[in-house]
N, C-alpha and C positions, 0 to 999 in steps of 0.2 A: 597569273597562273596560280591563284590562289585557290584551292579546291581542299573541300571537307576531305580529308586522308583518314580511313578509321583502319583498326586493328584486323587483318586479314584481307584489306584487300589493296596492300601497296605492290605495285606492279600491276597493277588493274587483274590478280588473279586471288582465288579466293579458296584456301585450300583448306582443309581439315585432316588431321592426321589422327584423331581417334584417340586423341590423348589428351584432350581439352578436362576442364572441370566442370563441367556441365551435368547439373543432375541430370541423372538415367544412361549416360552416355555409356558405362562403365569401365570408362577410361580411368588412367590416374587423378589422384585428386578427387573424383568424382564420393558422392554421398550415396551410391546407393545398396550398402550392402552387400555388395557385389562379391565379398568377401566371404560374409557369411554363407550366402547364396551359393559359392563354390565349396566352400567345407560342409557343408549341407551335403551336395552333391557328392560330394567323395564318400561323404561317411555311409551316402543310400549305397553307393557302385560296392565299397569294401564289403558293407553289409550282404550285396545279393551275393559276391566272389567266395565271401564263406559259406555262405548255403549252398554253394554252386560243390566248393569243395569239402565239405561236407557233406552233400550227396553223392558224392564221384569216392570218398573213405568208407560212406557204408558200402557202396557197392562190391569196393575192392576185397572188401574184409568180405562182406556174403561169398564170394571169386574163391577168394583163396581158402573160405572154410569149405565149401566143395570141393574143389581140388584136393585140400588134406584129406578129407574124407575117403575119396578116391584113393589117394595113393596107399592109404590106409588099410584101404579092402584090400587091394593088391598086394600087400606085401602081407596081409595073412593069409593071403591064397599060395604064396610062393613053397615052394615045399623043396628047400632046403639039402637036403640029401641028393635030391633028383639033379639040384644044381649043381653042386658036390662033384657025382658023378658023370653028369654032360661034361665041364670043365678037366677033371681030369682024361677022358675020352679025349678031347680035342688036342691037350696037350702029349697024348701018346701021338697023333698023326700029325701033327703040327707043332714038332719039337720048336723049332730057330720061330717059328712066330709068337709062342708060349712065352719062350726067353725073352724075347723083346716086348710084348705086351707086359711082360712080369717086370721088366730093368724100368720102364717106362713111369708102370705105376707107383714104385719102389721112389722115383726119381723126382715122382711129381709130389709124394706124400713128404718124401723129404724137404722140398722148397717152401711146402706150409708150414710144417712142422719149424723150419727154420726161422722162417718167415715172421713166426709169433714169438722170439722170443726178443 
């Protein structure tokens, strides 16, 4: 019963798990780089995720300098007295909603104001 017995194949089966040292395999132990090969690779992936967002920061910033713009125009168009005067109209026909819209905002400027100190 004497039989040549070599390295991987006792029990007559012959397995690889992908962790051998075998150059190219890029298992452990292995010589190939495979190391650099990866930090290569991340540093191209980080590299496109900044330009990614880097393009997605100029956009935002173009976004919200229109928007300012806008809100801009509109609160020079706003004419003030006229608003004045709507406001106090509503609060003659709509005393107890006035009161409460007014306790409300009163309420809520309070919580910030507190809120920062």
């Amino acid at each position: 019963m004497a039989e040549n017995i070599t390295a991987g194949s006792i029990g007559g089966s012959t397995t690889d798990t992908g962790l051998g040292s075998r150059p190219g395999n890029g298992g452990f132990g292995g010589t190939t780089g495979a190391g650099t090969g990866t930090a290569t690779g991340l540093a191209q992936t980080a590299q496109e995720y900044a330009g990614k967002v880097s393009d997605a920061a100029i956009q935002a910033k173009d976004y919200v300098t229109d928007k300012v713009s806008v809100v801009s125009d509109k609160i020079k168009q706003l004419d003030f007295a006229e608003l004045t005067e709507n406001a106090k109209q509503y609060a003659r026909q709509n005393p107890g909603q006035a009161i409460l819209i007014s306790a409300a905002a009163g309420l809520l400027l309070g919580i910030l104001i507190r809120g920062r100190r």
